[in-house]
C-alpha positions in Angstrom: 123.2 81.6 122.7 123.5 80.6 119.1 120.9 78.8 117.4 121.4 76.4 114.6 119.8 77.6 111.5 118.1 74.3 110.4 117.0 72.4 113.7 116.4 68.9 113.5 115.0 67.5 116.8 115.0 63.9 117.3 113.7 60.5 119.7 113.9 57.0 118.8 111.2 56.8 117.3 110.3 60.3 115.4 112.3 63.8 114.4 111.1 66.9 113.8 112.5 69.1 110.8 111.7 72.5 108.8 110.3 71.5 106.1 112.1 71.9 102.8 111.0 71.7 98.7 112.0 67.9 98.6 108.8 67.5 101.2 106.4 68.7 98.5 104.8 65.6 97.3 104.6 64.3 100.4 103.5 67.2 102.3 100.3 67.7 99.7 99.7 64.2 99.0 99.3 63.8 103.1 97.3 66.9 103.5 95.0 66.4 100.3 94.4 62.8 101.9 93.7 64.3 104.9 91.2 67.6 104.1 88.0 66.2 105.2 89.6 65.0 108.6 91.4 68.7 109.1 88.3 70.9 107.9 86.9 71.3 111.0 90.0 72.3 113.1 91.7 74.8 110.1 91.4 78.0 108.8 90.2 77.6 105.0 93.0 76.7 102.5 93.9 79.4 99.6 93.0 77.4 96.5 96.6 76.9 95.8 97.5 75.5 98.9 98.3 72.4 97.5 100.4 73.3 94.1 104.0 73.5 94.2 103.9 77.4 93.4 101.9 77.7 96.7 104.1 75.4 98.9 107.2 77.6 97.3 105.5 80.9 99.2 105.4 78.9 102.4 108.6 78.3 102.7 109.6 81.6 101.7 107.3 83.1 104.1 108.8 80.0 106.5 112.4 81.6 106.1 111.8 84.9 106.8 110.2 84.1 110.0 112.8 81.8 111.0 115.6 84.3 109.8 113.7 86.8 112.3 113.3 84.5 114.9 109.3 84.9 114.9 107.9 81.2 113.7 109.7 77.8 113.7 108.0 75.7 111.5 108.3 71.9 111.6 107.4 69.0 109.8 106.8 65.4 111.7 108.4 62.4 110.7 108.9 59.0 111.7 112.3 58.0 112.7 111.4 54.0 111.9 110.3 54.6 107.8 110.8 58.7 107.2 107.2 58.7 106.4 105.5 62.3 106.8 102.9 62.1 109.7 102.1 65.7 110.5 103.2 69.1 111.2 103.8 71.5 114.4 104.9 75.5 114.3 106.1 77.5 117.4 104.5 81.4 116.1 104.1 84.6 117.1 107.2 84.5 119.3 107.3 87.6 121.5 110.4 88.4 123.0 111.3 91.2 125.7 109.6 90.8 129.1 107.4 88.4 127.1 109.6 85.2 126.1 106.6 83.3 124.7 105.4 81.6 121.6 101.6 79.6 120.4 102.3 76.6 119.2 100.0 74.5 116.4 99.9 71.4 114.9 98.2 69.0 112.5 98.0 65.4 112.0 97.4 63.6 108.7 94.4 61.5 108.8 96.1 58.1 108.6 98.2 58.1 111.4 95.6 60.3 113.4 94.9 58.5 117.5 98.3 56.8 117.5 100.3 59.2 119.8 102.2 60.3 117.4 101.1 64.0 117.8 101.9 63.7 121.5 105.4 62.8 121.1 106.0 65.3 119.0 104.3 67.9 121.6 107.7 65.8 124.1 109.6 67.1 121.5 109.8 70.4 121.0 108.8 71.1 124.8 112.5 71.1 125.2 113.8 72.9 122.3 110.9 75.8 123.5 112.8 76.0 127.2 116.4 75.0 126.8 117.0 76.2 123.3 115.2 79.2 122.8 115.0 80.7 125.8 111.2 81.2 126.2 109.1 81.1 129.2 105.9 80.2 128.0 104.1 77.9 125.2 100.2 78.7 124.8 98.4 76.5 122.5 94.3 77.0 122.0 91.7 74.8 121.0 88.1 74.2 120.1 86.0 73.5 123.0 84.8 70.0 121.2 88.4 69.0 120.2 88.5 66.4 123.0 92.0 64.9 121.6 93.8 68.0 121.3 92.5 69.2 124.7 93.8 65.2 126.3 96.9 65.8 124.3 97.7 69.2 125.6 96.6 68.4 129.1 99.0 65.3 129.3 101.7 67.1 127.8 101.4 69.7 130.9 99.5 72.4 129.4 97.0 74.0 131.8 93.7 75.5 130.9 93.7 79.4 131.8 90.4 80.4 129.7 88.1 80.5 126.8 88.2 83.1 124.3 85.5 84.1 122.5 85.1 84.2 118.8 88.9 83.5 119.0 90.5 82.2 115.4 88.5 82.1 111.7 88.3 78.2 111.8 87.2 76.7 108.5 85.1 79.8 107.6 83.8 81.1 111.1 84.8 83.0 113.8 85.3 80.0 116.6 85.5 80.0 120.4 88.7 78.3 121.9 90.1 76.9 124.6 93.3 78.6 126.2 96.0 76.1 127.4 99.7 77.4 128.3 102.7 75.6 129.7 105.7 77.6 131.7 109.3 76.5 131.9 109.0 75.5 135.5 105.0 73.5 135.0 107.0 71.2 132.4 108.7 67.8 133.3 110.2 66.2 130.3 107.7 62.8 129.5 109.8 60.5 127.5 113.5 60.0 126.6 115.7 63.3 126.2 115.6 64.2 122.6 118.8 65.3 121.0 119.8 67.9 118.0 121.4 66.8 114.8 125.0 65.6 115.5 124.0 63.2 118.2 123.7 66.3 120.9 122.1 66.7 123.2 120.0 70.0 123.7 121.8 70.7 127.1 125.2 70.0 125.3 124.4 72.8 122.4 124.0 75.8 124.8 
């Protein structure tokens, strides 16, 4: 099954893209509007997170993952304007008897509650099962991160435990939720989302 190198998944109404040098203003402008709102959910930022220089090591740190087939990172987009609204990475992809991946995902603070998030989450639910092959999608939370935990649940994640002292979240060792979906727990929310070209993801395997 052959991949494309640059996936672009698409709805009506948002796409999902790697993220490329072009994104930089955008992508820091968003994210420096929005550090209050993501301290509490994030690990701590290098203090160049936010200078070209730093974003250039992301994406070079971005390829080689890709190129290995170990992180797909994404940036969010709305189809409507091409404004920047957030971002989501499928990492840690294990292959083998494994065939799963942890997905993340931020949202900027401005477009924060609108669903955006979620539809996104519709997105690449698909590209995870028909496109790459995997099995499973876990995704873990803070136990007070009641949106991420209404997002995940209605997206058809189910809870399968709580990990202590689990990620370094903004400075401290944190607790977390567990969530996973499996191929077979997911049924597809919203309109079939297609690849670049007009495809659609069944048509490209």
């Amino acid at each position: 099954m052959a991949l494309e190198a640059e996936p672009r998944i698409e709805s009506s109404t948002h796409y999902l893209r790697p993220p490329v040098i072009g994104d930089f203003r955008a992508w820091a402008e968003l994210r420096a509007a929005s550090r209050e709102f993501l301290r509490p959910w994030e690990p701590l930022w290098p203090r160049d997170d936010l200078t070209k220089s730093g974003f250039r090591r992301r994406l070079r740190k971005y390829a080689r993952d890709r190129r290995d087939g170990r992180s797909y990172p994404f940036l969010l987009f709305s189809m409507r304007t091409g404004e920047l609204l957030g971002g989501l990475t499928l990492s840690n992809i294990r292959r083998g008897v494994c065939q799963s991946a942890t997905m993340g995902y931020w949202m900027g603070a401005p477009f924060a509650g609108n669903g955006h998030m979620s539809h996104a989450v519709s997105l690449v639910l698909p590209y995870c099962f028909d496109v790459l092959g995997l099995h499973r999608v876990e995704a873990a939370c803070l136990p007070n991160n009641d949106p991420s935990i209404h997002l995940l649940q209605k997206a058809g994640f189910r809870r399968e435990g709580y990990a202590r002292k689990y990620l370094l979240i903004n400075g401290k060792w944190q607790d977390h939720l567990l969530f996973a979906c499996l191929a077979e727990d997911h049924a597809l929310a919203c309109e079939p989302p297609i690849m670049s070209g007009g495809r659609t993801m069944k048509e490209i395997l």
